[in-house]
C-alpha positions in Angstrom: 12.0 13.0 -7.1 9.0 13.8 -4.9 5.9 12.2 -3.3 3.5 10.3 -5.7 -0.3 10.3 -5.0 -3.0 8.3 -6.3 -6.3 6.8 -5.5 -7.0 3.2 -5.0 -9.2 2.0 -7.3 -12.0 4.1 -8.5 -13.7 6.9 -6.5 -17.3 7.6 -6.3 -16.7 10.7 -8.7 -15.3 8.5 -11.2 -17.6 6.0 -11.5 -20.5 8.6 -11.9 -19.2 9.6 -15.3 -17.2 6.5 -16.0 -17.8 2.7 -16.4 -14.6 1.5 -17.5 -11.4 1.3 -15.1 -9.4 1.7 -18.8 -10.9 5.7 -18.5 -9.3 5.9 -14.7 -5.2 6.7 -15.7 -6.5 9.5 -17.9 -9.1 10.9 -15.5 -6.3 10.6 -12.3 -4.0 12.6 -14.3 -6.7 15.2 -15.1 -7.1 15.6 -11.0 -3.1 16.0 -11.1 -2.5 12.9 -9.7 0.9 10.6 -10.4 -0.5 6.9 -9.7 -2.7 4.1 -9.4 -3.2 1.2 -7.5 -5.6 -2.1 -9.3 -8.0 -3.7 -6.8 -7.6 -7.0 -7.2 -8.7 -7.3 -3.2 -11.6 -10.3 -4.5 -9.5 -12.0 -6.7 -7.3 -11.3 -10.0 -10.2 -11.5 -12.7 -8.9 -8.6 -14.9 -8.1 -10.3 -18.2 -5.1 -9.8 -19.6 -6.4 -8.0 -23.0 -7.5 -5.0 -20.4 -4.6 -5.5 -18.6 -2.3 -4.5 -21.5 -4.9 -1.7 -22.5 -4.7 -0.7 -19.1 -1.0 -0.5 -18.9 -0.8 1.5 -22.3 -2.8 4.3 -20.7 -1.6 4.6 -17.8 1.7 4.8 -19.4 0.2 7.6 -21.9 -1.0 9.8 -19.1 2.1 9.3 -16.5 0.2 7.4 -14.2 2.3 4.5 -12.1 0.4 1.7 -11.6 0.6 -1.1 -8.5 -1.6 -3.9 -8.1 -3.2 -4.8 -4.8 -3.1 -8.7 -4.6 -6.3 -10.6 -3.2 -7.4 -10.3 0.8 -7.5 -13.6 1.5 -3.6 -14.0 1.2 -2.5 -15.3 4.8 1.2 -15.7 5.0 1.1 -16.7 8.5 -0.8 -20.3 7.7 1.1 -22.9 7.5 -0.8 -25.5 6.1 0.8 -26.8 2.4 -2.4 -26.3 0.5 -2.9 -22.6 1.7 0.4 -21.4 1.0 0.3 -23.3 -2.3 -3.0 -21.2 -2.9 -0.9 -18.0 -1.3 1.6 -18.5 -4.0 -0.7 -18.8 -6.7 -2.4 -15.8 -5.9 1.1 -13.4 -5.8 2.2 -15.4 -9.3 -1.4 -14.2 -10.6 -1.0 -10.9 -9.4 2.5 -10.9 -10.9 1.0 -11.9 -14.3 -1.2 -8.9 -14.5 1.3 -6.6 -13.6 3.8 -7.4 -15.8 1.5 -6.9 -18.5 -0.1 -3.6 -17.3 3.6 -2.3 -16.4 3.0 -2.0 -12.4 5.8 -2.0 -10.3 4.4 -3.2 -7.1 2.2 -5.5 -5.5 0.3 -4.8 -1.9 -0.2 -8.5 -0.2 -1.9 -8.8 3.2 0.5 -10.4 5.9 -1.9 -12.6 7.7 -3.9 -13.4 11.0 -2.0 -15.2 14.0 -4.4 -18.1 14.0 -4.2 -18.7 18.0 -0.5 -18.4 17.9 2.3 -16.2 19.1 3.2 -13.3 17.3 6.8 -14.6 16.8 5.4 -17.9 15.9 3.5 -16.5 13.0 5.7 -14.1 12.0 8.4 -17.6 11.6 5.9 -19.0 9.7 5.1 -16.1 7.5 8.7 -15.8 6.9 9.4 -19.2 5.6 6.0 -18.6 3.2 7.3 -15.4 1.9 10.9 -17.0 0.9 8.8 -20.0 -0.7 6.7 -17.0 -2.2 9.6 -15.4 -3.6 11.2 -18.7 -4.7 7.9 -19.2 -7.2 8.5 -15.8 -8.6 12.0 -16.1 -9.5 11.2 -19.4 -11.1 8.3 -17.8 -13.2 10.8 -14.6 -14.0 8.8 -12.3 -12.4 11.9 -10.8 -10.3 11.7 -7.0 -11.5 8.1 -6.7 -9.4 8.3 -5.1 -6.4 6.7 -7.0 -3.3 5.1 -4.9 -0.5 3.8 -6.3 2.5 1.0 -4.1 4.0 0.8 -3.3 7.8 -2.3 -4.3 9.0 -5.5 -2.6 11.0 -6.6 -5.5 13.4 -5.1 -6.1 16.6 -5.2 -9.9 15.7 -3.6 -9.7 12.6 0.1 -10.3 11.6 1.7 -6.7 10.7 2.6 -4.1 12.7 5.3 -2.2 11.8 8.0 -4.3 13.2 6.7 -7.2 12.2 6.8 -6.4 8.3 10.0 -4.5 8.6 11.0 -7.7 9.2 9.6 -9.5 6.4 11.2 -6.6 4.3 14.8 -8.3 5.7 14.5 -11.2 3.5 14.9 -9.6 0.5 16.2 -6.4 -0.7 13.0 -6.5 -3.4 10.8 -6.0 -0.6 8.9 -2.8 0.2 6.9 -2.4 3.1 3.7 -0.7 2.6 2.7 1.3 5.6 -0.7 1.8 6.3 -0.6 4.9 8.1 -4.5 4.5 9.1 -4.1 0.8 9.9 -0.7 1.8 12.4 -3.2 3.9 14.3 -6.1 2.0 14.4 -4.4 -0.8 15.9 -2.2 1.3 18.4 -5.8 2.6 19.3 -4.9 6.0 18.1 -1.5 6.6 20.1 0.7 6.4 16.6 0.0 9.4 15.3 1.9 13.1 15.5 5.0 14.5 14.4 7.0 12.3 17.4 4.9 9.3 16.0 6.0 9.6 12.3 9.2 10.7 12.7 10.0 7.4 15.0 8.3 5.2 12.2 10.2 6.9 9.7 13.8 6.3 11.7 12.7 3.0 12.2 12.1 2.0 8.8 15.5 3.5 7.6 17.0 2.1 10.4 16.1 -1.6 9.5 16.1 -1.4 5.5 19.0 1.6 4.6 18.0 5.0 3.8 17.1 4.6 0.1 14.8 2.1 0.4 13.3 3.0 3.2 12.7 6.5 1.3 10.5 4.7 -1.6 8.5 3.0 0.6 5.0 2.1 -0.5 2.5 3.5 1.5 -1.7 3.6 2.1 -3.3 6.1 3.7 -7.0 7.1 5.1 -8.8 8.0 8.1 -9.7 4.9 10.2 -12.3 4.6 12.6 -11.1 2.1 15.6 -12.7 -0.1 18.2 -10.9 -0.3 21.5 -10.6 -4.2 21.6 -10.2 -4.9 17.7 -8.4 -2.3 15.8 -10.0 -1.4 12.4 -13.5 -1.0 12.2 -13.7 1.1 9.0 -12.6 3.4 6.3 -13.4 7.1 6.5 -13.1 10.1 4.5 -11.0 13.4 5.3 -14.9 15.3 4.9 -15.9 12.9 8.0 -16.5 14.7 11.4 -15.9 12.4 14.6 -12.4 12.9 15.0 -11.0 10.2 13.1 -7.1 9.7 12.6 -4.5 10.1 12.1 -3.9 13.3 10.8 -2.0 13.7 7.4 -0.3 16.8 8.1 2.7 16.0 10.2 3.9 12.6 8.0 3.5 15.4 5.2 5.9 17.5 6.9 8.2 15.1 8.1 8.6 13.3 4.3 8.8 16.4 2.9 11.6 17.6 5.4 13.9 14.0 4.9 13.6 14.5 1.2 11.9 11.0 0.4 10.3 9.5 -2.7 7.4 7.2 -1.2 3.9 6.4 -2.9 1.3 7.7 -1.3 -1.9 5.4 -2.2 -5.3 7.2 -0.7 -8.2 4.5 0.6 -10.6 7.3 1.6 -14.3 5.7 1.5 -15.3 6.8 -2.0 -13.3 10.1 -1.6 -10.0 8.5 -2.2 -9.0 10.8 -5.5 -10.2 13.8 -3.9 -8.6 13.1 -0.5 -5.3 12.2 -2.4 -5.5 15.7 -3.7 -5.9 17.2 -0.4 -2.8 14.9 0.5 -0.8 16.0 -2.1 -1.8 19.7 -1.5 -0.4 19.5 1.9 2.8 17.7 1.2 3.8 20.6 -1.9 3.3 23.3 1.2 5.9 21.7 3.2 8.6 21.3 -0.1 10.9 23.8 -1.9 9.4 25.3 -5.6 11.5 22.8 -7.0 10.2 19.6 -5.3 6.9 20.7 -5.6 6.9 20.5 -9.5 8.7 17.7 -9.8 
């Protein structure tokens, strides 16, 4: 198997022509794209009529679907009616994408909240195992969970810190934000040293073949120097914005790996994904690249 690419949610082009996400598996596939990942960033109000539709043609035009759960997930709060909301918001995102057929969910790992790093990584860890807990209960075992590494200098999530989430459970995925990673090491994690140390280290913590179907987002991030993240940008952007896709395209190419490659471009995210996926078939044998 190679590299997947996909957009998440819908891009500027699509929504010119289209007002329906049920038209976006088709239209991805049409830009020779593999996947798809739901917003459900605001909240999960997709019902579950479209949900099934959705899941039908995305299945129809070979597109994999994941689900991005909503932003205000905090794992790292430990107050009992946050994490029950927490819970409730993976268990809702779970219900859509058993329905639609997605295999993954993206949920955000959480701000420190004036504490220690290790202090809210404990606590996220003990939500996360109540987290799990709820979805065993409610049989929705078979989903994927991916914790995403996060942009802001404040936030739980670097790569460490949601490697070590991954631990708890060999259903866990990390999803690497390639663009967040750099934002928040103020552009140093970027380069062909850079990814192939991320890379080591993620196979080094969770085993080779799950560290090589990692979930993964990726754009061009714009930075501040004392916050991290300040935005989204496009590949067409000029203002030398990072990181640059070309060396984590060599370097998964060269180990081999299946990961999912979900593009957050600014409104360009399909056509970026492209470019991405472009790239990465350079760097494979004939035979990857069709696959």
């Amino acid at each position: 198997m190679s590299a997947r690419f996909g957009p998440a949610g819908n891009a500027e082009s699509f929504s010119k022509v289209h007002k329906s996400s049920l038209a976006a598996p088709a239209w991805i596939a049409q830009q020779g794209l593999d996947c798809y990942e739901y917003q459900c960033g605001k909240g999960v109000h997709v019902g579950e009529d479209t949900a099934r539709k959705l899941g039908e043609k995305a299945r129809e035009a070979g597109i994999a679907l994941s689900v991005h759960a909503p932003y205000f997930i905090n794992l790292a709060n430990p107050d009992p009616e946050s994490r029950t909301k927490t819970t409730n918001y993976v268990l809702e995102s779970c219900f859509v994408a058993q329905v639609m057929g997605a295999e993954r969910i993206v949920i955000h790992s959480g701000a420190l909240m004036k504490r220690s790093r290790r202090e809210a990584l404990d606590i996220a860890k003990e939500t996360l195992t109540m987290v799990l807990e709820a979805c065993d209960r409610q049989e929705y075992g078979n989903i994927t969970l991916c914790p995403e590494t996060m942009g802001k200098i404040n936030q739980l999530g670097d790569l460490d810190e949601v490697l070590e989430l991954c631990t708890l459970d060999e259903r866990l995925i990390p999803c690497i934000d390639f663009g967040h990673l750099y934002a928040r090491s103020l552009g140093e994690l970027e380069g062909e040293q850079a990814c192939r140390e991320m890379l080591d280290k993620v196979e080094r913590v969770l085993g080779e073949e799950r560290a090589s179907r990692f979930h993964s987002h990726f754009s061009r991030i714009e930075f501040t120097p004392n916050g991290g993240e300040k935005r989204h940008r496009t590949f067409a952007d000029h203002g030398g914005f990072g990181p640059d896709w070309t060396p984590l395209a060599r370097e998964v190419a060269r180990r081999g790996w299946s990961p999912t490659f979900i593009c957050e471009s600014a409104g360009t995210q399909a056509e970026d994904a492209q470019t991405m996926k472009k790239i990465y078939q350079g760097f494979c044998g004939p035979e990857e690249a069709l696959s």
